[in-house]
C-alpha positions as a Markdown table, in Angstrom:
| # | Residue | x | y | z |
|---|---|---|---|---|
| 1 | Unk | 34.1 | 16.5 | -33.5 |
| 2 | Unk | 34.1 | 18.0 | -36.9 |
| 3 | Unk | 33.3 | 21.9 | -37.4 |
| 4 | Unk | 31.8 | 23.9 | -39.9 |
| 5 | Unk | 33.9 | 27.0 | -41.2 |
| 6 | Unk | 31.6 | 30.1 | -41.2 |
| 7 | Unk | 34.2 | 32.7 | -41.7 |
| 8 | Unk | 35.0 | 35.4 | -38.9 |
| 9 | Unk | 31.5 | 37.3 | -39.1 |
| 10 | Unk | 29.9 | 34.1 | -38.8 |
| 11 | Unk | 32.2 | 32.7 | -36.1 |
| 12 | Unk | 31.4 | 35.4 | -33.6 |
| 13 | Unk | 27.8 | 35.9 | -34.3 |
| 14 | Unk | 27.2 | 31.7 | -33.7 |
| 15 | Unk | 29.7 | 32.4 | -30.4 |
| 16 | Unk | 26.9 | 34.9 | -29.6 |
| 17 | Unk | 24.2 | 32.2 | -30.7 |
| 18 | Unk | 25.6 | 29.4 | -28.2 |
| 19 | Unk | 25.7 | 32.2 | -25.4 |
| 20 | Unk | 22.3 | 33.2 | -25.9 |
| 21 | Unk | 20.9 | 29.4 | -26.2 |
| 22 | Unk | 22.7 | 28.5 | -22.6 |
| 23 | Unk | 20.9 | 31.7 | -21.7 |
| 24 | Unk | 17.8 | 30.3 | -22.2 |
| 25 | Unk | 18.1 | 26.7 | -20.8 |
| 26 | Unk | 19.8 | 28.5 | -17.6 |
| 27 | Unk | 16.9 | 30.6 | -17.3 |
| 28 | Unk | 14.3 | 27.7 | -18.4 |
| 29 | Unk | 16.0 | 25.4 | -15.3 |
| 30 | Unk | 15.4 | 28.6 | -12.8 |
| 31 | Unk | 19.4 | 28.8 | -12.3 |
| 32 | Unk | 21.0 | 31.8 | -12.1 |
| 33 | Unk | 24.7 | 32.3 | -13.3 |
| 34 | Unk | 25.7 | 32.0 | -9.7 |
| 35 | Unk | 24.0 | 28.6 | -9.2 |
| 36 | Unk | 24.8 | 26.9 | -12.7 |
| 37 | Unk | 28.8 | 27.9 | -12.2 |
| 38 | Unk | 28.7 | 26.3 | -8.7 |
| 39 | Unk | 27.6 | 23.0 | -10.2 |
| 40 | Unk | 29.8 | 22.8 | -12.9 |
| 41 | Unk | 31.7 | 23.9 | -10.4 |
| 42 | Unk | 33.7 | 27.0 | -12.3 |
| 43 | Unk | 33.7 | 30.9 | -11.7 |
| 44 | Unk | 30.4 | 32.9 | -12.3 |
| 45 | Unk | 31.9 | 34.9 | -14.7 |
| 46 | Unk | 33.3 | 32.4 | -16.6 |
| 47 | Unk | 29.4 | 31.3 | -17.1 |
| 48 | Unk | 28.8 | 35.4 | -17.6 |
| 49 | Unk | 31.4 | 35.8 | -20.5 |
| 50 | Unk | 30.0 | 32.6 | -22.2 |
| 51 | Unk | 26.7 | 33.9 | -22.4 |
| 52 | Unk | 27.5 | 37.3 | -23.9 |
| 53 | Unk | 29.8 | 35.2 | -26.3 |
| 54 | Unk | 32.8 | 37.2 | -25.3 |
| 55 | Unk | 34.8 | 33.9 | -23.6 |
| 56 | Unk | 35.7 | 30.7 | -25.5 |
| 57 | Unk | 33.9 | 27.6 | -23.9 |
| 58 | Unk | 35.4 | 23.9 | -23.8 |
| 59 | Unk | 34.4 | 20.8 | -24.7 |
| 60 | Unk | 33.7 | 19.5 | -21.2 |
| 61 | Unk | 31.7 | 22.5 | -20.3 |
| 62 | Unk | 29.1 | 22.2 | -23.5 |
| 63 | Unk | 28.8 | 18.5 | -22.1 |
| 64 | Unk | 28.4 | 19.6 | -18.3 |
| 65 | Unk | 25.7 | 22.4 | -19.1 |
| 66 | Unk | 23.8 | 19.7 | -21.2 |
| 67 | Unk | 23.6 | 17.4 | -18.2 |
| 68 | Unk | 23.0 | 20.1 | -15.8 |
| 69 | Unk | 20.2 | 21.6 | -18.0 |
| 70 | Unk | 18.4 | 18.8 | -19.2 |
| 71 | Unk | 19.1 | 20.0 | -23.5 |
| 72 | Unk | 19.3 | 16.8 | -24.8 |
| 73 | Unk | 23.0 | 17.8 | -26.1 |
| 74 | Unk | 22.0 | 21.0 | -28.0 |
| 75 | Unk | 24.6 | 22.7 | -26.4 |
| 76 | Unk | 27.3 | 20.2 | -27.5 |
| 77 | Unk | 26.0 | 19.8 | -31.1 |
| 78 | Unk | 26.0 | 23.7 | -31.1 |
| 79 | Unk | 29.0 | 23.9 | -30.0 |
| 80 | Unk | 30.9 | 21.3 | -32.4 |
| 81 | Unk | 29.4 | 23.6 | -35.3 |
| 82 | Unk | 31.0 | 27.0 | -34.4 |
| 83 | Unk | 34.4 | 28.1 | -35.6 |
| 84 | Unk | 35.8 | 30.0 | -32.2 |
| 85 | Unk | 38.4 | 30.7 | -34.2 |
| 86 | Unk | 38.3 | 31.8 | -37.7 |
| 87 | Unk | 41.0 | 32.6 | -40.5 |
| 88 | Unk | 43.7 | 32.0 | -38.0 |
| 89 | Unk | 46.9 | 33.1 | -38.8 |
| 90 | Unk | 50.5 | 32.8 | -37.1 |
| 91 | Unk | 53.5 | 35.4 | -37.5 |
| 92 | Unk | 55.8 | 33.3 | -40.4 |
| 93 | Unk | 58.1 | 32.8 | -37.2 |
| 94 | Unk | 55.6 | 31.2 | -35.1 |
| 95 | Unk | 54.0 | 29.0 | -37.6 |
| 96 | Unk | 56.2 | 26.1 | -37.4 |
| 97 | Unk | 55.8 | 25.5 | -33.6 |
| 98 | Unk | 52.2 | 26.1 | -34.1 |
| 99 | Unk | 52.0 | 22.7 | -36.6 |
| 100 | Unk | 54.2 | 21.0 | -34.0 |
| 101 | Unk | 51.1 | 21.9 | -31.9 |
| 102 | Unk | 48.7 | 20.6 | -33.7 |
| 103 | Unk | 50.5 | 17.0 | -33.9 |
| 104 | Unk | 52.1 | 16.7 | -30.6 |
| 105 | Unk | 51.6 | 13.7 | -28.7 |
| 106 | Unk | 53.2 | 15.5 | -25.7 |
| 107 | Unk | 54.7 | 18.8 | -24.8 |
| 108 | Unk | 56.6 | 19.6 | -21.4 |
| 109 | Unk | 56.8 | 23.6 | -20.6 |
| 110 | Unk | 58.5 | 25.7 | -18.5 |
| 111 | Unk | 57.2 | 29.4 | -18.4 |
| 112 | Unk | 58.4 | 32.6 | -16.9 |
| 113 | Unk | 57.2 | 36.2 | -16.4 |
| 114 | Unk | 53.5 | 35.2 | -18.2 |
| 115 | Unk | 51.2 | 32.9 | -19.1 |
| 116 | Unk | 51.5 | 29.8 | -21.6 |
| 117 | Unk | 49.6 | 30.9 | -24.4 |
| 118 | Unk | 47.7 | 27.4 | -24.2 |
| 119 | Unk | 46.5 | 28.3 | -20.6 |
| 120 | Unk | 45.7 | 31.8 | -21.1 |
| 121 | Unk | 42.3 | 33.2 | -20.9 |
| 122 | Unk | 41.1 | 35.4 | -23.7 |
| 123 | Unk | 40.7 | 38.7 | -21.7 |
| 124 | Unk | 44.8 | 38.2 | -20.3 |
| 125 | Unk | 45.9 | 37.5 | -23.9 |
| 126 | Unk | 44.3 | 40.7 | -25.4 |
| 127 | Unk | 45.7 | 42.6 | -22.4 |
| 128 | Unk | 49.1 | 41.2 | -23.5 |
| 129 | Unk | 49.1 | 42.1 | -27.3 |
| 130 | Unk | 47.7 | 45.6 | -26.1 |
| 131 | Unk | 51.3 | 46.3 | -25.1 |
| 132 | Unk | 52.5 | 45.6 | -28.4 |
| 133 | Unk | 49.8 | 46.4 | -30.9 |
| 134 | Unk | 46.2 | 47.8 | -31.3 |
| 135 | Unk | 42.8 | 47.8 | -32.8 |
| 136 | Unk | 42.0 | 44.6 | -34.9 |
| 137 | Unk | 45.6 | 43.0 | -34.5 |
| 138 | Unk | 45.3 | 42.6 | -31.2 |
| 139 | Unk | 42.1 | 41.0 | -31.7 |
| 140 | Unk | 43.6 | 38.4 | -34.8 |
| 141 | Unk | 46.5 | 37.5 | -32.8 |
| 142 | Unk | 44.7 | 36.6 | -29.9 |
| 143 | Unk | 42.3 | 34.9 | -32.1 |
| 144 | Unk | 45.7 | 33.2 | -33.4 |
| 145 | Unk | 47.1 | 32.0 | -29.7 |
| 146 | Unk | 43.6 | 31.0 | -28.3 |
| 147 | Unk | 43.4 | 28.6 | -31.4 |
| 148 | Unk | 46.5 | 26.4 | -30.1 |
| 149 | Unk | 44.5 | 25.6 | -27.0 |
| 150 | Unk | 41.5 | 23.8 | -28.9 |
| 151 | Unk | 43.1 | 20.2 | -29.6 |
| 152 | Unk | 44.8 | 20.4 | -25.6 |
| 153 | Unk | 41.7 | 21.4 | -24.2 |
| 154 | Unk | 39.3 | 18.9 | -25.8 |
| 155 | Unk | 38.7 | 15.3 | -24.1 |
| 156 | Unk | 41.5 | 13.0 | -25.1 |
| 157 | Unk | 44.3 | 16.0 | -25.6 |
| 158 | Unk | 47.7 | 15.0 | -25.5 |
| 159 | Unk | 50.0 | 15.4 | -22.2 |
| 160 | Unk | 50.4 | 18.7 | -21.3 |
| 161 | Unk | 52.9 | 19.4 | -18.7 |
| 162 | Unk | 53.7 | 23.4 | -17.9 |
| 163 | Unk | 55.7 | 24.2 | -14.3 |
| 164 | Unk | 54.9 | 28.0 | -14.0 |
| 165 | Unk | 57.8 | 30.5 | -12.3 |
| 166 | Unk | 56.3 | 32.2 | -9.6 |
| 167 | Unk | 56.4 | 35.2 | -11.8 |
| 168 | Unk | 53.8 | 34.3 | -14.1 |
| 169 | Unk | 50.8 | 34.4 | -11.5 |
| 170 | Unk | 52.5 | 37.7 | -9.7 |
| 171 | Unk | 53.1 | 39.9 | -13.1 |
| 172 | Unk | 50.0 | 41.5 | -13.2 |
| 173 | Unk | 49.1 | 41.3 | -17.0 |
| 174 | Unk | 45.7 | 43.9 | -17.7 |
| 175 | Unk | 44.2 | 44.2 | -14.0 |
| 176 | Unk | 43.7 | 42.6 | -11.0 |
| 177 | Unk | 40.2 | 41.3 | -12.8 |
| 178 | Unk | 42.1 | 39.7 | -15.4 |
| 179 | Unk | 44.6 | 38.5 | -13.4 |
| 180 | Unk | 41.9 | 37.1 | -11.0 |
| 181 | Unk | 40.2 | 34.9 | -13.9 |
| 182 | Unk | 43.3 | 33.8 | -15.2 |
| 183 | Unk | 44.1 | 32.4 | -11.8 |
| 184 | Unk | 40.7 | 30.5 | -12.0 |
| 185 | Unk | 40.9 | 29.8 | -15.5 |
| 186 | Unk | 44.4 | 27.8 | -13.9 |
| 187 | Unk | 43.0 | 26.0 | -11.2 |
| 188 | Unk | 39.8 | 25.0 | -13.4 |
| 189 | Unk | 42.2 | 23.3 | -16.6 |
| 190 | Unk | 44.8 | 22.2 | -14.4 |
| 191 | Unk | 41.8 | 19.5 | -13.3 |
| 192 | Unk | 41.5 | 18.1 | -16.9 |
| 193 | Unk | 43.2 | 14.4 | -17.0 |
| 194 | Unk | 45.9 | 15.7 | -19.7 |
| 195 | Unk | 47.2 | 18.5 | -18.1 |
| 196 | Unk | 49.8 | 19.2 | -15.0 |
| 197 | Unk | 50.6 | 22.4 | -13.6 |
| 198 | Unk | 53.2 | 22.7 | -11.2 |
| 199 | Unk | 54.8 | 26.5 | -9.4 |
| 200 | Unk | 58.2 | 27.0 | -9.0 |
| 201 | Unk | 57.9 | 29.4 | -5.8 |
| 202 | Unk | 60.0 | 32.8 | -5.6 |
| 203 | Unk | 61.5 | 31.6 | -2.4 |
| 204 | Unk | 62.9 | 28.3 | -3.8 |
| 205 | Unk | 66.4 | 29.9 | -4.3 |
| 206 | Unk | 68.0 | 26.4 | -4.7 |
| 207 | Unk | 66.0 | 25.6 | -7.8 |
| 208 | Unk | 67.8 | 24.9 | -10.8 |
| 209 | Unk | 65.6 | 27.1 | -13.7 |
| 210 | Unk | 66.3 | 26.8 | -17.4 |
| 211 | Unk | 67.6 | 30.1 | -18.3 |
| 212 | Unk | 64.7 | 31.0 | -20.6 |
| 213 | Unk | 61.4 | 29.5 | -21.0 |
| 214 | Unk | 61.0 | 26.6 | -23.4 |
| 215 | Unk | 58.8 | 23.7 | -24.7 |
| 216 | Unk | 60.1 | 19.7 | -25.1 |
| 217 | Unk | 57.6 | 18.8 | -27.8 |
| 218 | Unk | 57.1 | 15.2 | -29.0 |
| 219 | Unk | 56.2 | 14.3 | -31.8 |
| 220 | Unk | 54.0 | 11.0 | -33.0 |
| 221 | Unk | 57.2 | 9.8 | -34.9 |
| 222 | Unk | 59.4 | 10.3 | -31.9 |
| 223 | Unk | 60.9 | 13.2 | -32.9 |
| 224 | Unk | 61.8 | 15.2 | -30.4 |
| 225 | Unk | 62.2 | 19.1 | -30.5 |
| 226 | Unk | 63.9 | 21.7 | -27.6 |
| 227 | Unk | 61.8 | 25.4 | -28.5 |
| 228 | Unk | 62.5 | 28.6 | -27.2 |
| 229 | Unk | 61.9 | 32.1 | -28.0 |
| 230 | Unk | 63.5 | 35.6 | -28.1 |
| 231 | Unk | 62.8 | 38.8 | -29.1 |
| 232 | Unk | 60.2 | 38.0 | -32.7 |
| 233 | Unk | 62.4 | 34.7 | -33.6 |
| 234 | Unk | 61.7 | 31.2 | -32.8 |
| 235 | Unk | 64.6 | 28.7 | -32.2 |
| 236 | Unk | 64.2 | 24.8 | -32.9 |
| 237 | Unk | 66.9 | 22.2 | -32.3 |
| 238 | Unk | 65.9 | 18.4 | -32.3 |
| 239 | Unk | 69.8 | 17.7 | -31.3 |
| 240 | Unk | 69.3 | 14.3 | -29.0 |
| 241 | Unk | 72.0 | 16.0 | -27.0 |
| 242 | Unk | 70.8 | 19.1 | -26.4 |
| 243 | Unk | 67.2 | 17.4 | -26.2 |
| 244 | Unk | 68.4 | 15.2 | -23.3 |
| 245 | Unk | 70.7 | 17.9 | -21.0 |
| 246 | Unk | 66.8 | 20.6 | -21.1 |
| 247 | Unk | 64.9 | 17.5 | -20.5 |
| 248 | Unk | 67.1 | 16.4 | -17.6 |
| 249 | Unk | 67.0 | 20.1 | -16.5 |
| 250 | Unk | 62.9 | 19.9 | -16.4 |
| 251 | Unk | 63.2 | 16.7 | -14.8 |
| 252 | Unk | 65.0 | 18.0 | -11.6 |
| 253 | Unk | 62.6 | 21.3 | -11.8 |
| 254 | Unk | 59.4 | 19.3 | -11.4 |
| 255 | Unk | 61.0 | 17.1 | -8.9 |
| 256 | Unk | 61.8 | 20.3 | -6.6 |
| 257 | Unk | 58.6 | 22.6 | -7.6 |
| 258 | Unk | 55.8 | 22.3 | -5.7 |
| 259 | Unk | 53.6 | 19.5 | -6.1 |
| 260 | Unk | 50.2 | 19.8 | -8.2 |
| 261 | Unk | 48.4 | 20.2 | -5.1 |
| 262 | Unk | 50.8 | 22.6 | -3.5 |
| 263 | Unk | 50.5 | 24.3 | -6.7 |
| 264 | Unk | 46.9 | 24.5 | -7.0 |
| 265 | Unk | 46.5 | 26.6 | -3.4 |
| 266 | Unk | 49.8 | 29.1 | -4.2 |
| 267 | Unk | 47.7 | 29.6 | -7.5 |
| 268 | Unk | 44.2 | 30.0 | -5.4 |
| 269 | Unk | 46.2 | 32.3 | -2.8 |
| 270 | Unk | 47.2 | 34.9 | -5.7 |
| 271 | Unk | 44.1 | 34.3 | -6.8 |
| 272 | Unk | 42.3 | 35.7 | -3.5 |
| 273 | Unk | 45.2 | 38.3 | -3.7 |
| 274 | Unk | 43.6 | 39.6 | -6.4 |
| 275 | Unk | 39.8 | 39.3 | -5.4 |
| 276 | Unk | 40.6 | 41.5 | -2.8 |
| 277 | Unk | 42.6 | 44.1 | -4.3 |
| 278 | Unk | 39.7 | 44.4 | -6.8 |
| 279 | Unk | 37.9 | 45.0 | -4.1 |
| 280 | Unk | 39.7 | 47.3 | -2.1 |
| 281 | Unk | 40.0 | 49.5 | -5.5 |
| 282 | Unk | 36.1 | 49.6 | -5.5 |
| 283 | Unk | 36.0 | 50.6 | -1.9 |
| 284 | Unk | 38.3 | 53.2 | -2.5 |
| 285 | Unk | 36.4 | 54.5 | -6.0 |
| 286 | Unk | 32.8 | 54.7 | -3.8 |
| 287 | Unk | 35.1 | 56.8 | -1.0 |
| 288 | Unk | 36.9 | 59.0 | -3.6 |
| 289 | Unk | 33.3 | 59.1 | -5.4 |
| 290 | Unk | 31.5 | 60.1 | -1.6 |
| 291 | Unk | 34.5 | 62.4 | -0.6 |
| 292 | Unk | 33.9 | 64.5 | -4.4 |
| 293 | Unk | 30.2 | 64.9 | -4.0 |
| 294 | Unk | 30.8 | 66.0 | -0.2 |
| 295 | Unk | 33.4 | 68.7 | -1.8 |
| 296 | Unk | 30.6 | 69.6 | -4.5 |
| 297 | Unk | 28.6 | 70.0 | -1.8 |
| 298 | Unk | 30.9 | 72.0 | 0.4 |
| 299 | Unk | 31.7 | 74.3 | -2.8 |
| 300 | Unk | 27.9 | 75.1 | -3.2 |
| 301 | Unk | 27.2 | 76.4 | 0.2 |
| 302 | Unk | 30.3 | 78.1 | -0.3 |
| 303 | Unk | 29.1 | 79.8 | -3.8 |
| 304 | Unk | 25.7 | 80.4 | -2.3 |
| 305 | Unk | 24.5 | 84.2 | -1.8 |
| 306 | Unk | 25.2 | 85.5 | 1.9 |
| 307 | Unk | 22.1 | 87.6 | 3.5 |
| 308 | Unk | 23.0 | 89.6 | 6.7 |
| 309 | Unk | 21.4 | 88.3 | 9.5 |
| 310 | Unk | 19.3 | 90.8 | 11.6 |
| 311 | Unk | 20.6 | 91.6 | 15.0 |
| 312 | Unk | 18.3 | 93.6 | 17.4 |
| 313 | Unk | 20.0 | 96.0 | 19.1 |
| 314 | Unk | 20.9 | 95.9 | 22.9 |
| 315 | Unk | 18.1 | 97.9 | 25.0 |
| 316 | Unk | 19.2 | 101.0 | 26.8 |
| 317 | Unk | 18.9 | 101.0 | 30.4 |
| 318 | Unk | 17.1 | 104.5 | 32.2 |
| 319 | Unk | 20.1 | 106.0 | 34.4 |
């Protein structure tokens, strides 16, 4: 579906636009957030962050809201029109992987410590570049990794296989909030037809892990390129040998890893991990809130003026 470039200004006030129109059709079909995300079925806030235009939609969830909502396919149309991601630019370093990208006709990954940047959620990629840079560059280069995900996340993507270390869903990346949509953010892509995620668990000690994390990227001619990264540098080889010994080595990962549905409940049990901690950490704000105000409290009837109570005096007895 083509798309309409309106610039960055433009691209976030139409983002707000389609948020406020699914507003309106939600509201017009008596739904609330709760009950539209049910029968889509994805996370409420998910449907929250899409209406205040703050979260990225897909495809497939334009298309669902339509049918849910009776539009007619506003939604969709509106959505084909808006640039989610204007005047995208890559790090020099980065840009030739990011072409690869937008050509592939398969990509295998295998991904320690965080996130792909194809599956991560905007919220846990600004909470990444916050570590490294601030104010409007962390916004551009999240703008700049969200824009990979378009062409995998649309219907008819290429083949997108990514086996996530264990690490990934345990190193907590911004808060337990973020960590808890990315989670869902997992279990709702890893549904799509084109895409395959698979956990290699802590406590397999027998698996044999690549020593970094890397991409086997295929291209429509049949090239074949081996990526990996280190510290700001990219590092490309499309050696048939070297291509061959890290594709045999993903090979025998996926084998051992956990399958895609014993994936999908380690990913929904870190995903509860984090629900609750969110919650215990409100708990804990309304006590530490309660136990302040009792202390204010305390502290006034202890500042308050003292009168001296009147004691009548014992009566003297007649000897």
């Amino acid at each position: 579906m083509s798309r309409r470039n309106g610039g960055a200004e433009s691209g976030a006030s139409t983002a707000a636009v389609f948020g406020e129109v699914l507003r309106h059709f939600r509201e017009a079909a008596l739904l609330t957030q709760e009950g539209l995300a049910r029968q889509i079925p994805c996370d409420r806030s998910h449907v929250a962050r899409v209406e205040a235009g703050t979260r990225v939609p897909q495809e497939g969830f334009a298309k669902k809201c339509d049918e849910l909502l009776g539009t007619g396919g506003v939604l969709l149309r509106l959505w084909g029109r808006i640039d989610w991601y204007p005047q995208v630019e890559h790090p020099d370093w980065f840009r030739r992987r990011a072409e690869m990208d937008e050509v592939a006709v398969a990509l295998r990954e295998y991904q320690e410590r965080v996130i792909p940047g194809l599956l991560q959620t905007p919220e846990y990629a600004r909470a990444l570049f916050r570590r490294v840079a601030s104010g409007d560059d962390v916004e551009e280069r999240a703008h700049a990794r969200l824009s990979r995900q378009r062409r995998f996340l649309a219907e008819g993507g290429p083949l997108y296989i990514a086996v996530l270390d264990e690490s990934c869903l345990r190193n907590v990346v911004g808060s337990p909030e973020t960590m808890r949509d990315q989670c869902a953010h997992l279990l709702h892509v890893g549904r799509r037809p084109n895409i395959r995620l698979q956990v290699a668990p802590a406590s397999f000690s027998e698996l044999l892990r690549p020593n970094v994390s890397m991409s086997l990227i295929e291209l429509p001619d049949g090239h074949r390129w081996v990526y990996s990264e280190s510290l700001e540098r990219g590092h490309f080889s499309d050696d048939p040998t070297v291509y061959t010994r890290h594709s045999h080595t993903y090979d025998v990962l996926r084998a051992d890893a956990l399958s895609v549905r014993e994936s999908v409940a380690l990913i929904s049990d870190a995903m509860k991990g984090y629900e609750q901690h969110e919650h215990a950490r409100t708990l804990r704000g309304d006590l530490d809130q309660e136990q302040l105000q009792r202390r204010k409290r305390r502290q006034l009837r202890g500042n308050s003026p003292r009168f001296p109570r009147h004691r009548p005096r014992p009566r003297q007895q007649n000897l």
